[in-house]
C-alpha positions as CSV (number, residue, x, y, z in Angstrom):
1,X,23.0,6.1,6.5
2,X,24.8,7.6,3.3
3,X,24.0,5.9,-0.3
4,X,26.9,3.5,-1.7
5,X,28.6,4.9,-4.6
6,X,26.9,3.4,-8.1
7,X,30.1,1.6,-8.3
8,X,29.9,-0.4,-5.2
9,X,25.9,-1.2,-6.0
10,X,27.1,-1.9,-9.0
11,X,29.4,-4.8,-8.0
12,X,27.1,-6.1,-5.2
13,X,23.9,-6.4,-7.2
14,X,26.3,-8.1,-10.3
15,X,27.2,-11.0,-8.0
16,X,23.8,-11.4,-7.7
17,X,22.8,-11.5,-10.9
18,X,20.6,-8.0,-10.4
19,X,22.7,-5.5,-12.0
20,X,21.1,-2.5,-14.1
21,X,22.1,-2.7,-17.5
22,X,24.8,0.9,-17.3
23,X,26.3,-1.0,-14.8
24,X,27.2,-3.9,-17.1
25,X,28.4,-1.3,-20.2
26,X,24.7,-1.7,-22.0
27,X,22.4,0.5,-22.6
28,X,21.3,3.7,-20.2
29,X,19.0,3.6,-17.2
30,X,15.6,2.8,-18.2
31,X,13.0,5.7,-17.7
32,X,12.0,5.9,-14.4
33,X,8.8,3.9,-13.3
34,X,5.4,5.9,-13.3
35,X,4.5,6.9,-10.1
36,X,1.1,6.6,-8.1
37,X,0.6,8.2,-5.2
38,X,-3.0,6.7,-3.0
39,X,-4.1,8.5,0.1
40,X,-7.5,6.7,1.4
41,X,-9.7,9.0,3.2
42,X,-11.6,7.1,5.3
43,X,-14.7,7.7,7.7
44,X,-14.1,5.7,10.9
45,X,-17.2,6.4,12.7
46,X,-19.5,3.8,14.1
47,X,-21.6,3.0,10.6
48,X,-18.7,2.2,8.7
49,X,-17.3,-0.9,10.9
50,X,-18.4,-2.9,7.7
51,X,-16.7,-1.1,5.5
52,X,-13.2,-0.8,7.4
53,X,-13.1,-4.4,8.4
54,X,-13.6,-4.6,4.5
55,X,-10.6,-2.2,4.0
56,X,-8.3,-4.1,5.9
57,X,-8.7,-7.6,3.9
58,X,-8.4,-5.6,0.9
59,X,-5.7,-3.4,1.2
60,X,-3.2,-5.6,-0.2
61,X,-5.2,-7.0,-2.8
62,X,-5.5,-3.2,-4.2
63,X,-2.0,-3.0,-3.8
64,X,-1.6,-6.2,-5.9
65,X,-3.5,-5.2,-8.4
66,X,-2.6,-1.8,-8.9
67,X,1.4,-3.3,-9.7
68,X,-0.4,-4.7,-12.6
69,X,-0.4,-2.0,-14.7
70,X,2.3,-2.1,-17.6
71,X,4.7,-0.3,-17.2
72,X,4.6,-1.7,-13.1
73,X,4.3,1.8,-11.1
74,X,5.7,3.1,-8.2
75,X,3.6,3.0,-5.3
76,X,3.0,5.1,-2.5
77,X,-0.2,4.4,-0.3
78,X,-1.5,6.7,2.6
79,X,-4.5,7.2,5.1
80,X,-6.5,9.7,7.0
81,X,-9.1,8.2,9.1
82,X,-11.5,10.9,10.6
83,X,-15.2,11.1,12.8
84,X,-16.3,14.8,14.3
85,X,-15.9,17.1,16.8
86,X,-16.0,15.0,20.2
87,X,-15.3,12.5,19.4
88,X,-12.2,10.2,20.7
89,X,-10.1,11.8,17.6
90,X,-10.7,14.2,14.3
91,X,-8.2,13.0,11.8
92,X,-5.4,10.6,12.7
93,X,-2.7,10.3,9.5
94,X,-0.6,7.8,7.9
95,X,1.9,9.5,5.6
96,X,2.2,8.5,2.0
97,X,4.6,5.5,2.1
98,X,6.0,2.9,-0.1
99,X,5.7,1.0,2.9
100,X,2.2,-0.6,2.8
101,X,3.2,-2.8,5.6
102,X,2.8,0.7,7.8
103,X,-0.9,1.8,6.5
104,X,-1.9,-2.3,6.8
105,X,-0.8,-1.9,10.5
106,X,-2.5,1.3,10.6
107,X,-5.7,0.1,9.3
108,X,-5.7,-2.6,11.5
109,X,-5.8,-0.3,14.5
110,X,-8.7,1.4,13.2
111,X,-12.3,0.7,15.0
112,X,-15.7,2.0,13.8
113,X,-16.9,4.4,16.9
114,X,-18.2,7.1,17.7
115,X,-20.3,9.5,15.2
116,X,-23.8,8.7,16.6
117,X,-25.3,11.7,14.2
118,X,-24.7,13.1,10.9
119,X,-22.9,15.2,9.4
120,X,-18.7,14.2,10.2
121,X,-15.7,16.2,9.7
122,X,-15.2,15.4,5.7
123,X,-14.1,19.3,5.1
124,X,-11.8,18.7,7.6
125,X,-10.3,15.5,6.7
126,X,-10.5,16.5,3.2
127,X,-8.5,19.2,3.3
128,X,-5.7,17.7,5.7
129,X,-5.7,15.2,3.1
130,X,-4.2,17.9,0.6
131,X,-2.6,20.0,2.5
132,X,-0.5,18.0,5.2
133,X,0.0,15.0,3.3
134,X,3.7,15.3,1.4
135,X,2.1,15.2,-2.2
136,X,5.0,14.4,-4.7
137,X,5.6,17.9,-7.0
138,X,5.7,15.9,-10.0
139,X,2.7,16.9,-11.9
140,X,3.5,15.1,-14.8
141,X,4.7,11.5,-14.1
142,X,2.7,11.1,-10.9
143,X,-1.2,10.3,-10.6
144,X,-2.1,11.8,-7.5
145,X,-5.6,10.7,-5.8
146,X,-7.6,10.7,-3.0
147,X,-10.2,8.3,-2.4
148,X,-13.0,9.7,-0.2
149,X,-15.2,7.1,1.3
150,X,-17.9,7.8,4.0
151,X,-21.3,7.8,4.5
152,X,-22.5,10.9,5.9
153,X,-22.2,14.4,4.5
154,X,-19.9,17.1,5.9
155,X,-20.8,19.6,8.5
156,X,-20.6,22.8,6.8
157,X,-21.8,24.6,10.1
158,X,-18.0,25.0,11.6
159,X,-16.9,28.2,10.8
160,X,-13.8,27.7,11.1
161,X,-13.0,24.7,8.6
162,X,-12.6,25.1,5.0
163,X,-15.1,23.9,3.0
164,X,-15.0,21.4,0.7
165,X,-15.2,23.4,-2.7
166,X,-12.2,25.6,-1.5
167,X,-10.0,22.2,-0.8
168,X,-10.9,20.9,-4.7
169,X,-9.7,24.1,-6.5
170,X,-6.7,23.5,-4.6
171,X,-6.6,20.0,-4.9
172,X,-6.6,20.6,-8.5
173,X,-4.2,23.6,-8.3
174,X,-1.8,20.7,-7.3
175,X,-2.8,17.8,-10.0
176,X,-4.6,15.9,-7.2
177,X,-7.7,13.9,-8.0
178,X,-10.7,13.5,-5.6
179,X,-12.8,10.0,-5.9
180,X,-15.6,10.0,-3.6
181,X,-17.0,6.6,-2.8
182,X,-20.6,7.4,-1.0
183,X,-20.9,4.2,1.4
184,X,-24.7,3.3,2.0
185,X,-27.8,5.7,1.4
186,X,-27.8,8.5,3.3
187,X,-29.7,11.6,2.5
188,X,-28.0,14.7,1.5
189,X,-24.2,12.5,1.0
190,X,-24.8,11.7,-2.3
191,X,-25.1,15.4,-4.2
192,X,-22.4,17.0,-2.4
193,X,-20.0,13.1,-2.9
194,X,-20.7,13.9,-6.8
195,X,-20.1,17.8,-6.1
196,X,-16.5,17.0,-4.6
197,X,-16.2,14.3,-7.4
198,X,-16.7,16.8,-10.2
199,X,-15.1,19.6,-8.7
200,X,-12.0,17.7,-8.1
201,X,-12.1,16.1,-12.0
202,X,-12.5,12.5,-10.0
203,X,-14.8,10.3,-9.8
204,X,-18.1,9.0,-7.7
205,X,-19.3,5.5,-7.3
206,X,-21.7,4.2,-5.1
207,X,-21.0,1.3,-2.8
208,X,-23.1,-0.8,-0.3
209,X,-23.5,0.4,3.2
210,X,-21.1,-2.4,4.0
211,X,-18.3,-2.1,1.9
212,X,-19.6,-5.0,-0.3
213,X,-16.2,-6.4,-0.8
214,X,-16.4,-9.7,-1.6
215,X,-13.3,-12.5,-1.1
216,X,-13.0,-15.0,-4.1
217,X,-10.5,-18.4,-2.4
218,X,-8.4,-19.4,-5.0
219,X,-6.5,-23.0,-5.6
220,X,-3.2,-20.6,-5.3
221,X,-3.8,-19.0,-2.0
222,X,-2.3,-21.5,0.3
223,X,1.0,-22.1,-1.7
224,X,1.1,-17.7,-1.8
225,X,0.5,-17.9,2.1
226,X,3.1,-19.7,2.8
227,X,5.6,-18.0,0.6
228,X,4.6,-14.9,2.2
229,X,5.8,-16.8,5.6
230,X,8.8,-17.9,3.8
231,X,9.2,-14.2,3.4
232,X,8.4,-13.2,6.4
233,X,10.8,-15.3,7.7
234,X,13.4,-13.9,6.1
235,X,13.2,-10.6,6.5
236,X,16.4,-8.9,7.5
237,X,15.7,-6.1,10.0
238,X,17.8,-3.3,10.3
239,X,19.1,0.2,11.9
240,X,18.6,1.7,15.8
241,X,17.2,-0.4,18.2
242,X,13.6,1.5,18.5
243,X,13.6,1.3,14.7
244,X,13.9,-2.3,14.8
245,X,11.6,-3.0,17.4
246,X,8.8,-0.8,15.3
247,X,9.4,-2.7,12.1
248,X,9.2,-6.3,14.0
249,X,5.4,-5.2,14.8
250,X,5.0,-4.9,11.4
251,X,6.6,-7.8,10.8
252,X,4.9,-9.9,13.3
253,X,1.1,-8.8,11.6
254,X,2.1,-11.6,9.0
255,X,3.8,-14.5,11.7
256,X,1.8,-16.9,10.2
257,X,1.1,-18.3,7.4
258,X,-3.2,-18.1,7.3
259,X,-3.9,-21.9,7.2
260,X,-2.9,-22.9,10.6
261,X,0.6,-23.6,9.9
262,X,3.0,-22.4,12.5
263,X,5.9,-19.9,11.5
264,X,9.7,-19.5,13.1
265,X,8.5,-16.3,14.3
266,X,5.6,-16.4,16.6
267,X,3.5,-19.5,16.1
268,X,0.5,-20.1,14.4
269,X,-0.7,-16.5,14.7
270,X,-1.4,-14.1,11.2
271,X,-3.3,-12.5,8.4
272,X,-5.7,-14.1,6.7
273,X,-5.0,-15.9,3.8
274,X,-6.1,-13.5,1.4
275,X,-4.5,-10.7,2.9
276,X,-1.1,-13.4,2.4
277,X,-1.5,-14.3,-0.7
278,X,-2.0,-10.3,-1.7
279,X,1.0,-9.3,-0.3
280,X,2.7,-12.0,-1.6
281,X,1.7,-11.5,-4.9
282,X,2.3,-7.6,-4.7
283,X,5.7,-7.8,-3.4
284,X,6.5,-9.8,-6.3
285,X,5.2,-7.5,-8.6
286,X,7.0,-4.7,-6.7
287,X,10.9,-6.6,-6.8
288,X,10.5,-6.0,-3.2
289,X,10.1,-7.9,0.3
290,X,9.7,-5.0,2.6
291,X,10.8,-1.2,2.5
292,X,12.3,-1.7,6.2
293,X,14.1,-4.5,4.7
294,X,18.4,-4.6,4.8
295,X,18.5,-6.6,2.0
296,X,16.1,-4.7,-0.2
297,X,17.5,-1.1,1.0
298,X,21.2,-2.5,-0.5
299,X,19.6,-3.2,-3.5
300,X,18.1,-0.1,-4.2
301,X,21.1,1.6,-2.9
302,X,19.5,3.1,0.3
303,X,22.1,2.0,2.6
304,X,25.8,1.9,2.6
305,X,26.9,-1.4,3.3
306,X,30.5,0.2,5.0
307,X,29.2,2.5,7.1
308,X,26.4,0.3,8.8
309,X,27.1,0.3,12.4
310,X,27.3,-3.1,13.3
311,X,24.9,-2.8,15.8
312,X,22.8,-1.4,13.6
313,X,22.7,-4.3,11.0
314,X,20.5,-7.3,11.0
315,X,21.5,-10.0,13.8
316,X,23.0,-12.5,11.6
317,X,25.2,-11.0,9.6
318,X,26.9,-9.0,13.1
319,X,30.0,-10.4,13.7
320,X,31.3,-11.8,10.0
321,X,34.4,-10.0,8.4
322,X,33.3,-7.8,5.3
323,X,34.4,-10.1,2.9
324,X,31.8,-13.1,5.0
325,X,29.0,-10.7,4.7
326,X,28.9,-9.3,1.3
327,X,29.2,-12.9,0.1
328,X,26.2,-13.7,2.4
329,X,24.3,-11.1,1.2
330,X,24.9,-12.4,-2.7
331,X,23.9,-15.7,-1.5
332,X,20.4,-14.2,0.3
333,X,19.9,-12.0,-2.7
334,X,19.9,-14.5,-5.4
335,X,17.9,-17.4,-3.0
336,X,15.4,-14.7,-2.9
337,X,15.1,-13.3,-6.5
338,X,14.2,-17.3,-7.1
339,X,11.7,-17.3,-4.5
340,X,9.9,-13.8,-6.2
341,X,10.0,-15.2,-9.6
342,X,8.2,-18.8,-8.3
343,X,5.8,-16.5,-6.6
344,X,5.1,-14.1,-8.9
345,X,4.3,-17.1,-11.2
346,X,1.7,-18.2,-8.8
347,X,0.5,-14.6,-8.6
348,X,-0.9,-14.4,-12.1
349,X,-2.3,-17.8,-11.8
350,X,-4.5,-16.4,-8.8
351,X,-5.1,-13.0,-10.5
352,X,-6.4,-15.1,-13.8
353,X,-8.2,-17.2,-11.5
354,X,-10.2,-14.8,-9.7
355,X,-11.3,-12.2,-12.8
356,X,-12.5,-15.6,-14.7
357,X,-14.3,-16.4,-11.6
358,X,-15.8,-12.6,-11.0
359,X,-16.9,-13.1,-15.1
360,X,-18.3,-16.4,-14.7
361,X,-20.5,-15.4,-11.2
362,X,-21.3,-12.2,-12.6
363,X,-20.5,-10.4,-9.7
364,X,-22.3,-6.5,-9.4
365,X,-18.8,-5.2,-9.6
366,X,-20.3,-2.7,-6.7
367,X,-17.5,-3.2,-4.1
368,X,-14.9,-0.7,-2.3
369,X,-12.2,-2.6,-3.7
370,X,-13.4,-3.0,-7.3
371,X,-14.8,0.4,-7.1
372,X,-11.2,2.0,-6.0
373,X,-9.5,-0.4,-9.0
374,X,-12.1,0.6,-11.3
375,X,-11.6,4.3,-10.9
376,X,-7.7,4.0,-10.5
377,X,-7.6,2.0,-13.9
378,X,-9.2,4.4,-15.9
379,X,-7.4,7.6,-14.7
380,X,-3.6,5.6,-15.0
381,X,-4.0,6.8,-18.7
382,X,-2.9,9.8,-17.8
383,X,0.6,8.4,-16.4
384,X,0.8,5.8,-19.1
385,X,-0.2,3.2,-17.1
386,X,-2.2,0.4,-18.8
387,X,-4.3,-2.2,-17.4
């Protein structure tokens, strides 16, 4: 599908009160947003069931929390999930994506098997992690990083793998950072975790063997969950049949609404209601509902509103004259900029509520995801990204 013209963005996104300033004769485009690019490397073998079950209630609320900086960055988030030689699979990869919906789907696919003995395939994973993963080549306005995590060392017996020093000099050939986040107490993980670390100018940290992520329920989370449903619900799904049909399991991950309550998609069924509330929260942050999405691809000009096939466009707005559906769309667009800014309202309320809650338990601060967030907030500097 071909881009509209600025001019026809221009007049869609002014009837619904979300024109850039050029377009209404101010000033120029703002700078473009800073840029963070997150692939999770992650050992999948049978010892790290804690740790992945971990990953996927957390996913989102790293996601949330990373559209906190100031200015809000750009987010790309990608996965390569790895065990040994033998076993059922190497590496299995989730591109870098703005579409977090696709690596939350991913990682909840993932099972811890396999990997009875130590060492794993870390060189390998490692170095598919910089090599085949489509790094942005902006060096300058991106932070690039890879987060390591596993518990057992590499196997540096395969002859034919490159080893983990020669993937860091060209990780950092290619402005790519390497945290390492050493899962458990393993011997001989832990010197080689902070060799990769410092070779790759990241960052090691030491978490329990189980992930130690801990979830803090919040007076905000059920309102959250449900707006996430109300979301849910009205996401407009778009393009070739197979397409649609792939972004409707996505979809259908988040049917219901975490507390019971039934949605108008497939019943009582869904995500947790932390994993809601996150996404929520993080979408709200982000000015966007879903990347598959038709009404957020017209708003960032990704789609061309006159050339949509009409069987390629969501169901209900098949069959209305052009004029009928571009004044639908201006209606959807504005009832759903209202809904963003009442939930992104109730996302700071929960984001206050659980740092004043982490202060007041004094919590060890020792978890994957406060680990990742910790690392990630300190290395934004280099982007200009505040926290």
């Amino acid at each position: 599908m071909k881009p509209l013209s600025w001019c026809a963005i221009g007049l869609l996104l002014c009837s619904a009160a979300l024109m850039t300033p050029s377009a209404r004769g101010g000033p120029a485009e703002p700078k473009p947003r800073p840029k963070m690019e997150v692939v999770f490397t992650l050992d999948t073998t049978g010892s790290m069931s804690g740790l992945i079950e971990g990953a996927k209630r957390k996913i989102w609320s790293i996601v949330n929390q990373i559209l906190s900086g100031k200015p809000t960055p750009e987010v790309k988030i990608g996965l390569v999930a790895y065990r040994d030689r033998g076993d059922e699979y190497i590496t299995q990869i989730t591109p870098l994506t703005p579409d977090v919906d696709a690596v939350y789907a991913a990682l909840t696919e993932l099972r811890a098997n396999g990997g009875r003995d130590a060492p794993e395939s870390v060189n390998q994973a490692l170095h598919e992690a910089v090599t085949k993963i489509e790094w942005c080549k902006d060096n300058k306005d991106t932070l690039k990083i890879i987060y390591l995590v596993g518990d057992a060392p590499p196997h540096m017996d395969y002859s034919d793998d490159v080893k983990y020093p020669e993937t860091c000099r060209l990780a950092v050939a290619n402005s790519i950072l390497i945290n390492t986040l050493q899962c458990g107490a393993m011997e001989g993980t832990g010197e080689i975790w902070q060799e990769i670390a410092r070779l790759a100018e990241g960052q090691y940290a030491a978490i329990p063997a189980d992930g130690g992520a801990v979830a803090i329920a919040t007076p905000f989370d059920e309102e959250l969950a449900r707006a996430n449903a109300e979301l849910t619900h009205g996401t407009l799904l778009y393009g070739p049949r197979e397409q649609q049909a792939a972004d409707r399991r996505k979809l259908d991950l988040y049917a219901g609404d975490g507390f019971g309550g039934t949605s108008k998609i497939r019943g009582p069924a869904g995500p947790s209601a932390e994993v809601a509330a996150a996404r929520a929260s993080a979408q709200a942050k982000a000015g966007r509902v879903a990347y598959y999405d038709f009404l957020d691809a017209v708003k960032e000009g990704r789609v061309n509103l006159k050339s949509v096939k009409e069987e390629e466009l969501p169901e209900q707005l098949r069959k209305l004259s052009p004029q009928q559906r571009e004044a639908k769309i201006r209606r959807l667009l504005a009832e759903r900029q209202k809904l963003l800014q009442r939930i992104g309202k109730l996302g700071r309320k929960r984001d206050d509520y659980i740092a004043s809650q982490q202060k007041k338990n004094k919590t060890p601060g020792d978890g994957f995801d406060e680990q990742v967030l910790g690392q990630l907030r300190s290395q934004a500097k280099r982007i200009g990204v505040k926290y």
